[in-house]
C-alpha positions in Angstrom: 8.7 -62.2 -67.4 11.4 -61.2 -65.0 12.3 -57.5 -63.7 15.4 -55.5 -64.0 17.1 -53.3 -61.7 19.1 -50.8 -63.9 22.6 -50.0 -63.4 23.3 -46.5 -61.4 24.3 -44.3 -63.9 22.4 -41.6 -62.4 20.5 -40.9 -59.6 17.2 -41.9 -61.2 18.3 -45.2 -63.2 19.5 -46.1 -59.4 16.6 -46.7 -58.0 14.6 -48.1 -61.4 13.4 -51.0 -61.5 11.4 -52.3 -65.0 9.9 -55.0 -65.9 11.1 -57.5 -68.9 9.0 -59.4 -70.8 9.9 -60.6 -74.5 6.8 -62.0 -75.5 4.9 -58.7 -75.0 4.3 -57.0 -78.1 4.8 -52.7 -77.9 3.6 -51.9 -81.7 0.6 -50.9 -82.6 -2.6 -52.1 -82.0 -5.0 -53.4 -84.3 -6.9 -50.4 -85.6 -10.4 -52.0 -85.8 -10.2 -52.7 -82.1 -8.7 -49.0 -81.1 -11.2 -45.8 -80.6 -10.0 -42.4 -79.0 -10.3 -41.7 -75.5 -11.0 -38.0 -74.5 -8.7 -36.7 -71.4 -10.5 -34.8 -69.6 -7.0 -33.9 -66.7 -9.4 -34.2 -63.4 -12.1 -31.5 -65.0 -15.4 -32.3 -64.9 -18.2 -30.7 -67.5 -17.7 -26.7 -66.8 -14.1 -27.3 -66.6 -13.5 -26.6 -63.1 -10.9 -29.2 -61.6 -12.3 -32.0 -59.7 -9.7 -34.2 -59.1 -5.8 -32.8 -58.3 -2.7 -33.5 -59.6 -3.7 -34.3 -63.3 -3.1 -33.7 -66.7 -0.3 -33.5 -69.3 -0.6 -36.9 -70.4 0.8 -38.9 -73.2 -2.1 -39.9 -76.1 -3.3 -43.1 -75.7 -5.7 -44.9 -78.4 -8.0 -47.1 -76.3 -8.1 -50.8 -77.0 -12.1 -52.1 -76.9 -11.6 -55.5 -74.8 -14.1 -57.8 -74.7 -15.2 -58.1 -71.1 -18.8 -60.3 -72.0 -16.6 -63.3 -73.8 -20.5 -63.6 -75.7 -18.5 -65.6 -79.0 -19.9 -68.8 -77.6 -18.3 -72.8 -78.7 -16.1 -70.7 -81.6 -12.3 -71.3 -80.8 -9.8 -68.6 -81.4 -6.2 -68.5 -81.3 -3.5 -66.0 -79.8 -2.2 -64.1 -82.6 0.1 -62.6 -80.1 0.3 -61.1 -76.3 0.3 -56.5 -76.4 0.9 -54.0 -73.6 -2.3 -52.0 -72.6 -1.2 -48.5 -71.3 -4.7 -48.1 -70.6 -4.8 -51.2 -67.9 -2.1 -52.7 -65.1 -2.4 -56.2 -67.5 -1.9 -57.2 -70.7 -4.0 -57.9 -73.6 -4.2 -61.0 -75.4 -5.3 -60.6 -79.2 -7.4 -63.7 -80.1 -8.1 -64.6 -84.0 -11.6 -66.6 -84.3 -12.3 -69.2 -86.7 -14.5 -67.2 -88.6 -12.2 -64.4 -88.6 -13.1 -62.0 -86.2 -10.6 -60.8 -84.5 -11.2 -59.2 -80.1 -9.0 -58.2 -77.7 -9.3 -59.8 -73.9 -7.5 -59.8 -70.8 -4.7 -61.9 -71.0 -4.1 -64.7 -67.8 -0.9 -65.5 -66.9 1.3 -68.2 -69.0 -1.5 -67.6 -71.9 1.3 -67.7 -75.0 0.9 -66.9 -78.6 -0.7 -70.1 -80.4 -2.5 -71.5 -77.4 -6.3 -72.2 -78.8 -9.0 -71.1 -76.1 -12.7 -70.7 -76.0 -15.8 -69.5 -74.2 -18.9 -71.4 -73.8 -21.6 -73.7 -71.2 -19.4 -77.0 -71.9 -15.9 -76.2 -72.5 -12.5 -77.5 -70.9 -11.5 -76.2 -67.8 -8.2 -74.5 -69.3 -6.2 -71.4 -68.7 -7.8 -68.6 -71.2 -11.2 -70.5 -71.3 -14.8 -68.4 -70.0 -17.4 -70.8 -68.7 -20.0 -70.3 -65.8 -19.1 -70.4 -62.5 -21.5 -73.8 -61.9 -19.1 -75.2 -64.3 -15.6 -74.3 -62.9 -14.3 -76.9 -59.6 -13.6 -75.8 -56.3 -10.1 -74.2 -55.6 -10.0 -72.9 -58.8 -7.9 -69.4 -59.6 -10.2 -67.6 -61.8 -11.3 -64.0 -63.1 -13.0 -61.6 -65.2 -16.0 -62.6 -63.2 -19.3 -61.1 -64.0 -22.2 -59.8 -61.5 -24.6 -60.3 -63.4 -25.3 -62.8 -66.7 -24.7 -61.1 -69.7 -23.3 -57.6 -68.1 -19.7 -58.3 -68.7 -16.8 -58.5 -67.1 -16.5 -56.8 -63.7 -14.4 -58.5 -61.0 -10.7 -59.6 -60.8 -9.4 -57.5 -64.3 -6.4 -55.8 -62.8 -2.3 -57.2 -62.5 -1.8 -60.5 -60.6 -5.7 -60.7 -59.7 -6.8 -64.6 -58.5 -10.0 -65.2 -56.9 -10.9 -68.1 -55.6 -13.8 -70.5 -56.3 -15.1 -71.8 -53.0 -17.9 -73.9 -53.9 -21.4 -73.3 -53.2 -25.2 -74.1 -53.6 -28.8 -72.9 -54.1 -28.0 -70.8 -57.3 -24.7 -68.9 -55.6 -21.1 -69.9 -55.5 -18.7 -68.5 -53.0 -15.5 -66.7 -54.3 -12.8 -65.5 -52.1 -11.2 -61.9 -53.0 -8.2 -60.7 -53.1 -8.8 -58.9 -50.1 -10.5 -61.8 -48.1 -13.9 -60.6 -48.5 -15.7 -64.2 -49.4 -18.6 -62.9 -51.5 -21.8 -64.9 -53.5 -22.0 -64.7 -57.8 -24.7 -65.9 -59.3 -23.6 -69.7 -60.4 -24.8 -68.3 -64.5 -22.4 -66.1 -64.2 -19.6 -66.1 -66.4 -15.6 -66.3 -65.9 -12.4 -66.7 -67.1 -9.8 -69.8 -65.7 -6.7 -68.1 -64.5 -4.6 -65.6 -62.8 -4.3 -61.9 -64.6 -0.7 -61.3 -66.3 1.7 -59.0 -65.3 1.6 -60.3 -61.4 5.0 -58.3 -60.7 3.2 -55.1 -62.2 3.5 -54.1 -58.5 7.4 -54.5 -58.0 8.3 -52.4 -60.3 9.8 -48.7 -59.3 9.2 -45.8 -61.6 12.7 -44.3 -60.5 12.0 -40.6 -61.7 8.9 -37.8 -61.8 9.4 -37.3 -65.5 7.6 -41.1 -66.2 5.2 -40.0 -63.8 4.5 -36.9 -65.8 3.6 -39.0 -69.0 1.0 -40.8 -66.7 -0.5 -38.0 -66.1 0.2 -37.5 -62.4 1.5 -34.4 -61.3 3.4 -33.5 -58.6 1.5 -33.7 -55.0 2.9 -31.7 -51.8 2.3 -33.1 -48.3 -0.5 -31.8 -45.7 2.6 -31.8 -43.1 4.7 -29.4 -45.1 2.1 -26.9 -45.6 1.2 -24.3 -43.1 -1.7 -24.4 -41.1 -4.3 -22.6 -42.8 -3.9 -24.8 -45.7 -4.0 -28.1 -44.3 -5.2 -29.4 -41.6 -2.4 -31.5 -41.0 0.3 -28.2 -41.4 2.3 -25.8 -38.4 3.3 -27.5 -35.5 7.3 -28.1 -34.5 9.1 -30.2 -36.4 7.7 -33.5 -38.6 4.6 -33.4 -36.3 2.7 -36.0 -38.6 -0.8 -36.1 -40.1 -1.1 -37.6 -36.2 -0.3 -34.9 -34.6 -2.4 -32.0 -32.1 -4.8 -32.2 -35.0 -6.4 -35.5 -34.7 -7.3 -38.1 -37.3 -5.8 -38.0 -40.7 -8.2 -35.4 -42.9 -7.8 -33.9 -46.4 -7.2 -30.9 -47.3 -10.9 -29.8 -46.6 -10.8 -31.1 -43.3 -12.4 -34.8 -44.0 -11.8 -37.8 -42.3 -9.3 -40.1 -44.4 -10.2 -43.5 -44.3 -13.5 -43.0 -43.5 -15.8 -46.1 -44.1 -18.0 -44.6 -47.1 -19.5 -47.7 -48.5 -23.2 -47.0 -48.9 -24.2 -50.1 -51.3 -26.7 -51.7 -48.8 -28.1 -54.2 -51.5 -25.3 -56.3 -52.1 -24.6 -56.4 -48.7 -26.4 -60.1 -47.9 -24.3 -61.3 -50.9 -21.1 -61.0 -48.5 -20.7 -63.7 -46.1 -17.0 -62.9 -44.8 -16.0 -59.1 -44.8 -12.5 -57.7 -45.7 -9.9 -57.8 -43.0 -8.8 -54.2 -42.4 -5.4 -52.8 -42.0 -5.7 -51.4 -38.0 -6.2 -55.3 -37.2 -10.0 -54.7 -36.5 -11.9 -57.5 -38.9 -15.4 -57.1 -39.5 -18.3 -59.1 -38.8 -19.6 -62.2 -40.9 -22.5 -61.2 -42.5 -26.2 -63.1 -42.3 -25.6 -65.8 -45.7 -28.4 -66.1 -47.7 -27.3 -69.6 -48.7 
């Protein structure tokens, strides 16, 4: 997997940069694992728009991955490695010994022909789901659930590695992305490895027409709008979103960035807090282990 800066033969291709990976597969996907997914362009159920800046979108058919890894002690073998447009990573198709065939997130250097498996006791090996209890310390792991049995949750997008930190009284500490050090339940289950596609982030798009068969349509700037459109709008010159107006705010007039997080619960499950990007870090949070 490398990427690939394309030659300037126009404006667009100057600026592109792609990623290049042989062993990804583009054809179709296997139709017993494929259901349609309705596009509903940022409307919600009267139709009215919602959410901005969508629609005219490519079909997809939706690949049905398999999140819970619940085919316990059966091994299975990579038939062969397929792009997802659905998801930042790519899927692995795995063939079982009985002959079922499921899709799952594929971990980095996972190749076509490698033999994994899920279960209580198996090897701690790239591709392989076991619990948490089960996995050492330092480990790079994801697809972690929150709860036993519920699925997949945690660490399923590009490049994602969290961390196993130990732990004890039924909890083990696992280190986000994002620093955040947070307690799982040690039944829980996940996958050994780090989530392909890592340089899914490098790559540049180059042109608005790729960006049209996403699905994203064009967005103007608060700053370039007049006043009584945006908050951020009038003023001389590229007077910023910072500007005689305050703090950033949507188009409505709302705080941007704005701590909205409302999930009191889970909060004695989070013994380290993110760091956040002003330099201010949060407090460590009472551990219930």
């Amino acid at each position: 997997m490398s990427l690939k800066a394309l030659k300037p033969t126009t404006p667009t291709r100057r600026h592109t940069i792609v990623l290049v990976n042989k062993d990804v597969k583009k054809n179709r996907p296997n139709k017993s694992l494929t259901t349609t997914l309705k596009y509903f362009a940022g409307r919600n159920q009267s139709g009215k728009i919602t959410v901005r800046h969508k629609g005219g979108r490519v079909k997809r058919n939706f690949r049905v991955i398999d999140f819970k890894r619940d085919k316990r002690d059966i091994p299975a073998i990579v038939e062969q490695i397929e792009y997802d447009p659905n998801r930042s990573a790519f899927i692995a198709l795995l063939l079982y010994k009985d002959g079922e065939r499921r899709y799952i997130i594929a971990p980095e250097t996972l190749s076509k022909g490698d033999e994994i498996i899920a279960g209580e006791n198996v090897p701690v090996k790239i591709g392989n789901a076991l619990p948490l209890k089960k996995i050492p310390n330092a480990m790079y792991v994801h697809n972690i659930e929150l709860h036993k049995g519920m699925g997949a949750v945690m660490g399923r997008s590009a490049g994602t590695m969290i961390q196993i930190q130990g732990g004890s009284k039924g909890y083990i500490q696992l280190k986000m992305p994002s620093g955040e050090i947070r307690l799982i339940k040690e039944d829980c289950y996940a996958t050994i490895g780090i989530v392909s596609n890592s340089e899914h982030s490098n790559t540049k798009i180059g042109k608005a027409g790729r960006k049209r068969h996403m699905g994203i349509k064009p967005t103007v700037r608060g700053v370039a709008m007049s006043g009584g459109k945006h908050p951020h709008g009038d003023g001389q010159g590229k007077s910023g979103r910072h500007g005689p107006g305050g703090p950033a705010k949507d188009r409505w007039g709302n705080r941007i960035g704005k701590r909205t997080r409302v999930n009191k619960v889970s909060t004695k499950f989070i013994v380290k807090r993110r760091t956040v990007r002003s330099g201010r870090k949060f407090k460590s949070t009472k551990s219930i282990v």
